[in-house]
DSSP file (Angstrom, degrees, kcal/mol; ACC not computed):
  #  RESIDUE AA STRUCTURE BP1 BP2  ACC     N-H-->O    O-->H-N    N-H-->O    O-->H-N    TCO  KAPPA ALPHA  PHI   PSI    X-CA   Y-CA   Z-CA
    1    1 A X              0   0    0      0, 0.0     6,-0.2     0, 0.0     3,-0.0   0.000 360.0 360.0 360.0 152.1 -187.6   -4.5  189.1
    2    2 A X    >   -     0   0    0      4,-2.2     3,-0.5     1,-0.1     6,-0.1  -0.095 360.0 -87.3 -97.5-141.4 -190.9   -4.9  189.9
    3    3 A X  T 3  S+     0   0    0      1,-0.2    -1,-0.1     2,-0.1     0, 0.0   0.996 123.8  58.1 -86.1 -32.6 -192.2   -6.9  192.6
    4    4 A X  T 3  S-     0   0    0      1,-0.1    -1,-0.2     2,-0.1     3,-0.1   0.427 119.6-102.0 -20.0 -26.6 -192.5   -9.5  190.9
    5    5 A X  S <  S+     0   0    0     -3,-0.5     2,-0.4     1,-0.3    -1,-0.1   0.454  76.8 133.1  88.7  15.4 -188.9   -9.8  189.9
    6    6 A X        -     0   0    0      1,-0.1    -4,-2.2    -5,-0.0    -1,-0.3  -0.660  58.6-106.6-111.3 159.5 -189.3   -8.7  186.8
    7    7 A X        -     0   0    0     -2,-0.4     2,-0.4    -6,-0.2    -1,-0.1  -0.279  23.6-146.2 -52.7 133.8 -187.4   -6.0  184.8
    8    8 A X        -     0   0    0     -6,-0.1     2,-0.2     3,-0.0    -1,-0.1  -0.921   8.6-162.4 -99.6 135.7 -188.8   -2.8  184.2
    9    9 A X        -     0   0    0     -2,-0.4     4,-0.1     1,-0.1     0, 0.0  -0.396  42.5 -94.6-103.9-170.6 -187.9   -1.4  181.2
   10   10 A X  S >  S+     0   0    0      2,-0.2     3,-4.2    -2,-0.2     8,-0.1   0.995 125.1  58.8 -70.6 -49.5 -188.5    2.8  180.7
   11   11 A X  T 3  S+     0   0    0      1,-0.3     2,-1.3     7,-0.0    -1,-0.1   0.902 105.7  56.2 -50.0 -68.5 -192.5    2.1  178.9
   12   12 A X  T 3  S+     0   0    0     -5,-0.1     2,-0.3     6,-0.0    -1,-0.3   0.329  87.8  92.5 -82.2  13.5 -193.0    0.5  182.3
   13   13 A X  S <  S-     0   0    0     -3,-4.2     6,-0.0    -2,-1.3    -4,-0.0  -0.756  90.4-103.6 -94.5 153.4 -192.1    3.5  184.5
   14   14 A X     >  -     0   0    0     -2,-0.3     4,-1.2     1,-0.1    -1,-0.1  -0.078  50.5-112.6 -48.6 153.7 -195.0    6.0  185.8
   15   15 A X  H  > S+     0   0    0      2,-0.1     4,-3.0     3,-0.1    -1,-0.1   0.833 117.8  52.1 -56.4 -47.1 -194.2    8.9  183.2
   16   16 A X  H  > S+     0   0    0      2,-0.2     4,-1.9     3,-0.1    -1,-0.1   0.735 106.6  53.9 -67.9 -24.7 -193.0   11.4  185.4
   17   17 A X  H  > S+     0   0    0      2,-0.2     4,-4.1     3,-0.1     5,-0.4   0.913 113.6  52.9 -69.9 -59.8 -190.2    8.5  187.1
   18   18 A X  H  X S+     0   0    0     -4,-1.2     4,-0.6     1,-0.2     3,-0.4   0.844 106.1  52.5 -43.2 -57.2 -189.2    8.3  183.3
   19   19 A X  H  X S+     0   0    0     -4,-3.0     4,-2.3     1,-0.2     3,-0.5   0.781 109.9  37.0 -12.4 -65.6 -188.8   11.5  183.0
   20   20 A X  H  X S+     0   0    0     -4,-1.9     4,-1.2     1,-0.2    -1,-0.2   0.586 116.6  56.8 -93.0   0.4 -186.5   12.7  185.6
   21   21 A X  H  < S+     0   0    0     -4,-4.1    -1,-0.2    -3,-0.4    -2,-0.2   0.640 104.0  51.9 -99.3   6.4 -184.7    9.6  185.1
   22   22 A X  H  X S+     0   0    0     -4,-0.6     4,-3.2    -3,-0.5     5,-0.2   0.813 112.1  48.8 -62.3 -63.9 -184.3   10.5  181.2
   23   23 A X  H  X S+     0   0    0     -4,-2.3     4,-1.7     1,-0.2     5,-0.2   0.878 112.7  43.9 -70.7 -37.3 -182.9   13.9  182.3
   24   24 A X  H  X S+     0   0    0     -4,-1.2     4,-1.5     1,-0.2    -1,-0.2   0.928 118.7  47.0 -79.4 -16.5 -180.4   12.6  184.9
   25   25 A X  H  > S+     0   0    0      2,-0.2     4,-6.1    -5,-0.2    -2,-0.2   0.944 114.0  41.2 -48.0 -58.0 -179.5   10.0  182.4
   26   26 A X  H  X S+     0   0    0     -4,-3.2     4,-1.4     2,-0.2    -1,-0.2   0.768 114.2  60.6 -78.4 -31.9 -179.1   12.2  179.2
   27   27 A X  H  X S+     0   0    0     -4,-1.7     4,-0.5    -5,-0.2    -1,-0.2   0.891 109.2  41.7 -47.7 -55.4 -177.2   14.8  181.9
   28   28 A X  H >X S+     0   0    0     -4,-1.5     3,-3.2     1,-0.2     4,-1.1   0.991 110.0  60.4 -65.3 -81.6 -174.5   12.0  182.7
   29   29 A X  H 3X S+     0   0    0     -4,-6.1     4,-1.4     1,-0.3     5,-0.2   0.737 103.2  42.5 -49.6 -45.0 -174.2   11.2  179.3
   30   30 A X  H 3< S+     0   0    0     -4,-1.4    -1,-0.3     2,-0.2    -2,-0.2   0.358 115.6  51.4 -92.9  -0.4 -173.0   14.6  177.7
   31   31 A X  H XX S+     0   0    0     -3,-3.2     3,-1.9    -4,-0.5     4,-0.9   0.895 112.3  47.9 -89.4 -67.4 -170.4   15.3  180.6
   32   32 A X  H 3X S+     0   0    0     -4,-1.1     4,-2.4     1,-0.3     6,-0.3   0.560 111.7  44.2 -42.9 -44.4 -169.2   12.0  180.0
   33   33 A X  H 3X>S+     0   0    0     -4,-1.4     5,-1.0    -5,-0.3     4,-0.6   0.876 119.7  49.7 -87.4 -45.4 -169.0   12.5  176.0
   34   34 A X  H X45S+     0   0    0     -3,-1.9     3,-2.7    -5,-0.2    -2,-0.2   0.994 113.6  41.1 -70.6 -75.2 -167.3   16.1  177.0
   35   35 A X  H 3<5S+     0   0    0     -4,-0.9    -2,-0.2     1,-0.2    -3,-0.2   0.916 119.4  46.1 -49.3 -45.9 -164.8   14.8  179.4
   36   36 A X  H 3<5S-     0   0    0     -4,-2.4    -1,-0.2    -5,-0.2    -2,-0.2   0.601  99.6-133.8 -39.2 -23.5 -163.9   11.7  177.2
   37   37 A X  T <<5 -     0   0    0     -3,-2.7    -3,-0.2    -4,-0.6    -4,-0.1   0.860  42.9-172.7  50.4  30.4 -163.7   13.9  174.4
   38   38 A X      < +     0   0    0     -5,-1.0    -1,-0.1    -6,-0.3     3,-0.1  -0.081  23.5 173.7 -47.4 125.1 -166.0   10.9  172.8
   39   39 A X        +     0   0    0      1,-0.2    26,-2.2    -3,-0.1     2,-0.3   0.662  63.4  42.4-142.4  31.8 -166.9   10.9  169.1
   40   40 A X  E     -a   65   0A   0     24,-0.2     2,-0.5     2,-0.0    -1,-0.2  -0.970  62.3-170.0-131.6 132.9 -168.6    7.7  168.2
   41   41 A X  E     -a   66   0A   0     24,-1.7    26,-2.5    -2,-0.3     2,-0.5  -0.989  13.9-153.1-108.2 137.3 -171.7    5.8  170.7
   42   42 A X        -     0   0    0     -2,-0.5    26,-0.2    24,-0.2    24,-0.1  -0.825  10.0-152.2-101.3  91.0 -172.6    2.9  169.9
   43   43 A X        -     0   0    0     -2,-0.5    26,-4.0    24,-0.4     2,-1.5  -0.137   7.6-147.0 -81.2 132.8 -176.4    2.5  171.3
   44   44 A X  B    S+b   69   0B   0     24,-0.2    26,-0.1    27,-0.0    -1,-0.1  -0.875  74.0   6.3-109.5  98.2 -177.4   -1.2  172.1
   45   45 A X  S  > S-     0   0    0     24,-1.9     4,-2.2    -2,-1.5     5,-0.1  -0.059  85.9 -88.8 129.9 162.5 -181.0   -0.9  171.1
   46   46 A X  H  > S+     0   0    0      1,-0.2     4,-3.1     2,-0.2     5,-0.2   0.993 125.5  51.9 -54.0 -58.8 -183.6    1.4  169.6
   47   47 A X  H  > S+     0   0    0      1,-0.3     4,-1.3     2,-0.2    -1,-0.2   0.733 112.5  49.5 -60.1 -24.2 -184.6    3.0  173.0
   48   48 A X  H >> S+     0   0    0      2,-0.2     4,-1.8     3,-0.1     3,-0.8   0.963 111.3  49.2 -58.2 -69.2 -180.5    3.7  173.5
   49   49 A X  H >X S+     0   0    0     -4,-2.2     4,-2.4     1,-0.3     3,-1.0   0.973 111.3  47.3 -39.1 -65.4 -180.2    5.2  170.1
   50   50 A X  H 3X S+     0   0    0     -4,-3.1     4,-1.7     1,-0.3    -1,-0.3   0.813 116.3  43.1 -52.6 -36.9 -183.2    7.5  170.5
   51   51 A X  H <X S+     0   0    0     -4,-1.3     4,-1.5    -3,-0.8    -1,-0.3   0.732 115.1  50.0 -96.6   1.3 -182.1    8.8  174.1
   52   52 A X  H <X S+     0   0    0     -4,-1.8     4,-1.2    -3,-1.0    -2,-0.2   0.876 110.0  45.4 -81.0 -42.4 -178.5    9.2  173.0
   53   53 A X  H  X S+     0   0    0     -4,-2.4     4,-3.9     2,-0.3     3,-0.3   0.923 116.8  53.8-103.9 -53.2 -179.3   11.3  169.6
   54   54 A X  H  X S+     0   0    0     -4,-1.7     4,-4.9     1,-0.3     5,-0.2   0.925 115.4  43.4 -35.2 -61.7 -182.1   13.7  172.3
   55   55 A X  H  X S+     0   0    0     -4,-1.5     4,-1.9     1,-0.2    -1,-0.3   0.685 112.0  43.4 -49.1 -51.8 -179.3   14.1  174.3
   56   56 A X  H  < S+     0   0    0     -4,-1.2     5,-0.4    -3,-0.3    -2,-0.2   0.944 119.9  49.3 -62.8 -67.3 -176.5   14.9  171.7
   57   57 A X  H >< S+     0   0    0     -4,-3.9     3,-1.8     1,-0.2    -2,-0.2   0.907 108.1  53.4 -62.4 -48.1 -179.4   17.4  170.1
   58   58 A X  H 3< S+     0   0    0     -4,-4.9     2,-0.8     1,-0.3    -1,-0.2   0.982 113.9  43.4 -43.3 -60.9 -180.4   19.3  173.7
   59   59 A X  T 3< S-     0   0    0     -4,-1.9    -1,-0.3    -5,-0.2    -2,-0.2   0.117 115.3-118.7 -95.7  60.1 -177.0   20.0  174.2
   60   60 A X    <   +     0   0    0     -3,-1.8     2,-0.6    -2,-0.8    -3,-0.2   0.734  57.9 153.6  23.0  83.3 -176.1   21.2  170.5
   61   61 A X        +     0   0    0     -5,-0.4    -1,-0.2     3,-0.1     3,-0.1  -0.979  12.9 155.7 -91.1 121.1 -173.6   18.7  170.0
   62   62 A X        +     0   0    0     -2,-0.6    -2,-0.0     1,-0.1     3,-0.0  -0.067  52.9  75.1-139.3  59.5 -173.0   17.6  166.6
   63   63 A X  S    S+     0   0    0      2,-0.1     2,-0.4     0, 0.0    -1,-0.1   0.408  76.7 104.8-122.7 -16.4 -169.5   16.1  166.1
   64   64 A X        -     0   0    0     -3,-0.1     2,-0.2   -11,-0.1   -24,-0.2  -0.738  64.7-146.5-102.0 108.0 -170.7   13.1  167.7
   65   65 A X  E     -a   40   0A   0    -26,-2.2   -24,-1.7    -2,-0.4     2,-0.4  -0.511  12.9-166.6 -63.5 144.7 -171.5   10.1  165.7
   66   66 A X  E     +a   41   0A   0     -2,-0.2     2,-0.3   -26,-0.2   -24,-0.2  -0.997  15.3 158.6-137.1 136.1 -174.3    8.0  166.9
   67   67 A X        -     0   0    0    -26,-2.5   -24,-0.4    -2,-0.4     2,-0.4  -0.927  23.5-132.2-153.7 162.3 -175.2    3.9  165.4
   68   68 A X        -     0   0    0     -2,-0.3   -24,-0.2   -26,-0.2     2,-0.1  -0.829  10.8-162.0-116.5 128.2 -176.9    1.0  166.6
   69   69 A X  B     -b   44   0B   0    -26,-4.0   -24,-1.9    -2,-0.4     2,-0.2  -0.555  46.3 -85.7 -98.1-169.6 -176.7   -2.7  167.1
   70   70 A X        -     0   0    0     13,-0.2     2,-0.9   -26,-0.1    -1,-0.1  -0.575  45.5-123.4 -91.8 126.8 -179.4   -5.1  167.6
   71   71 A X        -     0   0    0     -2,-0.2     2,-9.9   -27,-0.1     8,-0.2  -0.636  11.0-138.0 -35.0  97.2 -180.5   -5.5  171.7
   72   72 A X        +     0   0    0     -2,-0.9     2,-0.2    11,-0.1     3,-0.1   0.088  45.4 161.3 -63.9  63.5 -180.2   -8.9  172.8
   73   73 A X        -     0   0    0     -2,-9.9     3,-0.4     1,-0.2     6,-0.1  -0.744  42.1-142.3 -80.7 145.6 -183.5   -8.4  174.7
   74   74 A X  S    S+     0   0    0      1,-0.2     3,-0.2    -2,-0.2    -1,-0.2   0.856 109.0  66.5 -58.6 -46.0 -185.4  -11.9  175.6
   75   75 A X  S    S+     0   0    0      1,-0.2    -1,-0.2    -3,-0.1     2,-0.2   0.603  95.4  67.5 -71.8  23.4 -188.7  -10.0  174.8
   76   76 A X    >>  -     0   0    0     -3,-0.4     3,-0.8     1,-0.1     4,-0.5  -0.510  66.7-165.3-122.6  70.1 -186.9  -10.1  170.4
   77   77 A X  H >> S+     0   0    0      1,-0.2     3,-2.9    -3,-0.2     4,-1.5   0.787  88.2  56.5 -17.8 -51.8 -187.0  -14.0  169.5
   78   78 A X  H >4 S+     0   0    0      1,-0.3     3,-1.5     2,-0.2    -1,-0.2   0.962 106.4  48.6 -82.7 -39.5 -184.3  -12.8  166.4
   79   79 A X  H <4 S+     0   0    0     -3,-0.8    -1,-0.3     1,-0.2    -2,-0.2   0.352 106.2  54.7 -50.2   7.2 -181.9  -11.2  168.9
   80   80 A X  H << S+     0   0    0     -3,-2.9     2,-0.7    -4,-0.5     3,-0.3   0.679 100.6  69.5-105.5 -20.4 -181.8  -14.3  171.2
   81   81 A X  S << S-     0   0    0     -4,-1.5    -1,-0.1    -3,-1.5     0, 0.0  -0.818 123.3 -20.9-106.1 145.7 -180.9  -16.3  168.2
   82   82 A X  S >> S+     0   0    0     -2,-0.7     4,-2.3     1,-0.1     3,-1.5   0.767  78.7 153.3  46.1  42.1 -176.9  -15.5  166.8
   83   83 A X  H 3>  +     0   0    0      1,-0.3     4,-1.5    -3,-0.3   -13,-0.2   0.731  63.6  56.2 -70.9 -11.8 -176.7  -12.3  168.4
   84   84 A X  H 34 S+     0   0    0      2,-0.2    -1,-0.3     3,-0.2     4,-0.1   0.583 110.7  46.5 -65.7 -27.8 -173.0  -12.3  168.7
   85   85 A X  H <> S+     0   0    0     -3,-1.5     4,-1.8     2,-0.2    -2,-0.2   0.719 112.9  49.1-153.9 -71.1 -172.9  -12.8  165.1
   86   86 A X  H  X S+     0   0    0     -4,-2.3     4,-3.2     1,-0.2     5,-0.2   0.901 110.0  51.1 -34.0 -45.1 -175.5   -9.9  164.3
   87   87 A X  H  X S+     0   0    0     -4,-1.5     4,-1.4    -5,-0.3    -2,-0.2   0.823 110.2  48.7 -86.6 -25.9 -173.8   -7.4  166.5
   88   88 A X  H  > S+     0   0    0      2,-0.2     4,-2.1    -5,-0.2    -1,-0.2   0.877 113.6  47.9 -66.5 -41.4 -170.4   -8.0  164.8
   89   89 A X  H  X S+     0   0    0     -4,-1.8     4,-0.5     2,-0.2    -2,-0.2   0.947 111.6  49.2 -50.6 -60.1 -172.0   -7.7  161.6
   90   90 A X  H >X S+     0   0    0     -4,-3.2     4,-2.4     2,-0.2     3,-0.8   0.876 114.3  49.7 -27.2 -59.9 -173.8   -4.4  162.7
   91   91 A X  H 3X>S+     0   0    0     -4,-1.4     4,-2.1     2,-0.3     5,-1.5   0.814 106.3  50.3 -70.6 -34.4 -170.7   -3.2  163.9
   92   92 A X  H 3<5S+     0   0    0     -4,-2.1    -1,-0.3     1,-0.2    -2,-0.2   0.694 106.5  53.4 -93.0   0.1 -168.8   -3.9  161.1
   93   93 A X  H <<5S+     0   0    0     -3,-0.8    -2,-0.3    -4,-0.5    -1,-0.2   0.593 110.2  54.2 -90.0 -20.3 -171.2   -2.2  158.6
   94   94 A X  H  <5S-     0   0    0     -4,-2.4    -2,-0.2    -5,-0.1    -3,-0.2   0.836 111.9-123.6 -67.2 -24.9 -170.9    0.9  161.0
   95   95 A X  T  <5S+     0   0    0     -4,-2.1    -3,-0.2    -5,-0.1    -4,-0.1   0.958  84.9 104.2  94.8  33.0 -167.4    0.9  160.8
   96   96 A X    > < +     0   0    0     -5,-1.5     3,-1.6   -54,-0.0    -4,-0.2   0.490  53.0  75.0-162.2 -46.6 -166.8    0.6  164.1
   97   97 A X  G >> S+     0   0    0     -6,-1.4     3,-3.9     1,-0.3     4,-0.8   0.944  91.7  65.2 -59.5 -49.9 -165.5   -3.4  165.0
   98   98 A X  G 34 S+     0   0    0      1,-0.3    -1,-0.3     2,-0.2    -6,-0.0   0.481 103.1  44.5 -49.7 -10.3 -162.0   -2.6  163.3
   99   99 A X  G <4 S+     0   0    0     -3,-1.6    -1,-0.3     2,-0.0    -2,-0.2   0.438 112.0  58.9-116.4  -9.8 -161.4    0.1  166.5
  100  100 A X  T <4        0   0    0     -3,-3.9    -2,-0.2     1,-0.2    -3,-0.1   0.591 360.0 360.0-106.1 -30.1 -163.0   -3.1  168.9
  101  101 A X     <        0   0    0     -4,-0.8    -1,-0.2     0, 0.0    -3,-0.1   0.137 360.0 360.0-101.2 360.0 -160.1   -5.5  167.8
C-alpha cells in the first residue's frame, strides 16, 4: 500500500523492488509446483499468467500447463460486472472447473 491506502500493484513498484520481488516470487513458485508435483496453474490475471509462464521457462519446466481467467480488478469495469459467471466460463473452456467441483 501506499500512503495513501492505496494498492500497489507490480507497474507501481520502483523497478529494482519489482525485481527482487519477481525473483523471490517466481523462486517460491517452482519449489512449490516441484514439491506439489503440480501440473495445471490457473493465473487470475494477465500479470499472473506472464510471471507464472517466466517462471515455468527459467527453470526448464515444461509439463506444466498454464491458463488464465479474467482478474476481478476494480481498475476493469467488465470484471466487476458477472465475474463469477466469466471465471466459470473461462474455466470451463480451459478444462479445468470439472476438477473444481
Amino acid at each position: 500500500m501506499n500512503l495513501a491506502g492505496k494498492n500497489l500493484t507490480p507497474p507501481d513498484l520502483p523497478a529494482d523492488a519489482r525485481r527482487q520481488l519477481n525473483t523471490a516470487c517466481d523462486r517460491a513458485l517452482v519449489d512449490i509446483l516441484r514439491l506439489l508435483n503440480i501440473r495445471m496453474i490457473v493465473a487470475v490475471g494477465k500479470y499472473a499468467e506472464t510471471r507464472a509462464r517466466t517462471a515455468l521457462r527459467e527453470a526448464a519446466i515444461d509439463n506444466i500447463d498454464v491458463t488464465v481467467i479474467m482478474h476481478p480488478s476494480p481498475a476493469n469495469p467488465a470484471a466487476n460486472k458477472a465475474w463469477t459467471e466469466i471465471a466459470l466460463a473461462q474455466l470451463t473452456q480451459a478444462g479445468v472447473l470439472q476438477y473444481l467441483q
